[in-house]
C-alpha positions as CSV (number, residue, x, y, z in Angstrom):
1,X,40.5,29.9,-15.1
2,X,37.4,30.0,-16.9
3,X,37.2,26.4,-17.9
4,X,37.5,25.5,-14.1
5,X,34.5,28.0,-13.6
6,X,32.4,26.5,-15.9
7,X,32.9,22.8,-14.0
8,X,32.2,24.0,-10.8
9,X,28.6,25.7,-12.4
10,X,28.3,22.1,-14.5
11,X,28.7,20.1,-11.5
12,X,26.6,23.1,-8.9
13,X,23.8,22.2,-11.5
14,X,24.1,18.8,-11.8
15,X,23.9,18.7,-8.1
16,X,21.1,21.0,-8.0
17,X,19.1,19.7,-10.6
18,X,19.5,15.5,-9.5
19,X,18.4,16.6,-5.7
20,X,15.1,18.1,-6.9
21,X,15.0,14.7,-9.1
22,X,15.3,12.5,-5.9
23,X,12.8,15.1,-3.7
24,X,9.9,15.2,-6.3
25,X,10.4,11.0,-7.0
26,X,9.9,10.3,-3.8
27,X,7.2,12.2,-2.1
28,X,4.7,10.9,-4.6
29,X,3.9,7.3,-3.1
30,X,4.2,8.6,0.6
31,X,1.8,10.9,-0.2
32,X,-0.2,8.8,-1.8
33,X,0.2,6.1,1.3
34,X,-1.0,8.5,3.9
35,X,-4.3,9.4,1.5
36,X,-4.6,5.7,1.5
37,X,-4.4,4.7,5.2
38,X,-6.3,7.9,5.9
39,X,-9.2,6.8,3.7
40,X,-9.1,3.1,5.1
41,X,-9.2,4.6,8.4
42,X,-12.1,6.7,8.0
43,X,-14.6,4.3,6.0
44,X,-13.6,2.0,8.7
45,X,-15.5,3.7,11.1
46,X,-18.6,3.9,9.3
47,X,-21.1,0.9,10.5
48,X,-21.2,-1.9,9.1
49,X,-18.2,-1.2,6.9
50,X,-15.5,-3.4,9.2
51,X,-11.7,-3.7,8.6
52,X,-10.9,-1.9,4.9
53,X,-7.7,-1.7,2.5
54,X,-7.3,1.2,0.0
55,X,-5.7,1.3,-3.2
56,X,-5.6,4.2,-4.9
57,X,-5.0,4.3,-8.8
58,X,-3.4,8.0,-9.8
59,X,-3.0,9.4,-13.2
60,X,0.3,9.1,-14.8
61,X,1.0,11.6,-17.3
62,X,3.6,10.1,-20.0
63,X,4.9,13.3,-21.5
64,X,8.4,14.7,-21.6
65,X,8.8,17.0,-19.4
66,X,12.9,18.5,-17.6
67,X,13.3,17.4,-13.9
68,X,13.4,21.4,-13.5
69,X,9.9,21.9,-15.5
70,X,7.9,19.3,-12.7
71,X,9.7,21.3,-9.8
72,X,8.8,24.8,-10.7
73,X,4.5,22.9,-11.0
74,X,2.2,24.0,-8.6
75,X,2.8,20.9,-6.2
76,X,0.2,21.9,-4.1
77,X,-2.3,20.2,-6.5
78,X,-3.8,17.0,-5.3
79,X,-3.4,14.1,-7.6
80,X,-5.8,13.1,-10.0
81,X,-6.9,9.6,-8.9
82,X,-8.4,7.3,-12.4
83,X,-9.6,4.7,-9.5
84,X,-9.9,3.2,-6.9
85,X,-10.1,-0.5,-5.4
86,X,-11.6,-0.9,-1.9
87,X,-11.5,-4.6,0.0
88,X,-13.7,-4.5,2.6
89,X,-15.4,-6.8,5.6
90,X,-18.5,-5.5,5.4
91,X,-19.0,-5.6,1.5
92,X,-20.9,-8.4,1.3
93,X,-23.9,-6.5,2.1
94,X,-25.2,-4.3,-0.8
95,X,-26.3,-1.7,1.6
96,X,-22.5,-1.1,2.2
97,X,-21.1,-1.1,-1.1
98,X,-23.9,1.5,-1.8
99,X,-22.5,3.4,1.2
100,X,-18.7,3.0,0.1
101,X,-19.1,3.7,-3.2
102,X,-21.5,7.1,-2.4
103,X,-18.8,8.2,-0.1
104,X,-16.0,7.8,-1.9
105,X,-17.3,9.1,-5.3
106,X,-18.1,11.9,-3.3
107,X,-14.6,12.6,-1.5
108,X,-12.7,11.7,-4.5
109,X,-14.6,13.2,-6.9
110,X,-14.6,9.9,-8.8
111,X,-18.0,8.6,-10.9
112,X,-19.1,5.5,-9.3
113,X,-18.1,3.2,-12.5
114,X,-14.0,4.2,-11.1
115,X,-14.8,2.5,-8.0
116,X,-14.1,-1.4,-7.3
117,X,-16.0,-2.8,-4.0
118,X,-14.2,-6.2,-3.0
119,X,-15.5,-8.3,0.2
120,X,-12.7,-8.9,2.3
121,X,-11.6,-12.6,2.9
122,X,-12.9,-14.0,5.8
123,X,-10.0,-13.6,8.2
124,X,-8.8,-10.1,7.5
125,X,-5.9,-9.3,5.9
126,X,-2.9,-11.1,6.0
């Protein structure tokens, strides 16, 4: 009787502990998606600025750490972006990248040298 206890709690853990696995592994880059098209949307609308793409370059912290450790973390923290890459229509202009660069140093929280400002092909994107 107790050995068939003690499967049910190994398995009831296992269980447990690979769902939190699979929730935390997968809400990262949707997260990180919505920041993105919500940025791209919003510089988009600033004059001058055009049609924009966003990539967003996040901090990955290589320590080992249990699946159960990262799920008891204070998730509501926003992740620490190292950089950021920014393709835009407008960016030709120098008066834009100064723009793009202020604002998103500001809204980020970045220092301007983190911050790539790439003219968009002529075109769009494809």
């Amino acid at each position: 009787m107790g050995q068939q206890k003690l499967s049910i709690i190994l398995v009831v853990v296992v269980a447990v502990t690979l769902f939190f696995f699979l929730q935390t592994t997968n809400s990262v880059p949707e997260k990180e998606q919505g920041i993105e098209a919500q940025l791209a949307a919003t510089l988009s609308k600033i004059a001058g600025v055009g049609q924009v793409e966003v990539y967003l370059h996040a901090e990955t912290i290589q320590n080992e750490r249990s699946i159960l450790s990262s799920y008891f973390e204070d998730s509501s923290n926003n992740p620490s972006y190292t950089g950021v890459l920014i393709v835009s229509e407008g960016a030709d202009s120098m008066e834009i990248k100064r723009q793009l660069t202020d604002t998103v140093s500001r809204v980020l929280q970045l220092p301007a040298h983190r911050i790539v400002i790439l003219p968009m092909e002529k075109g769009g994107s494809q």
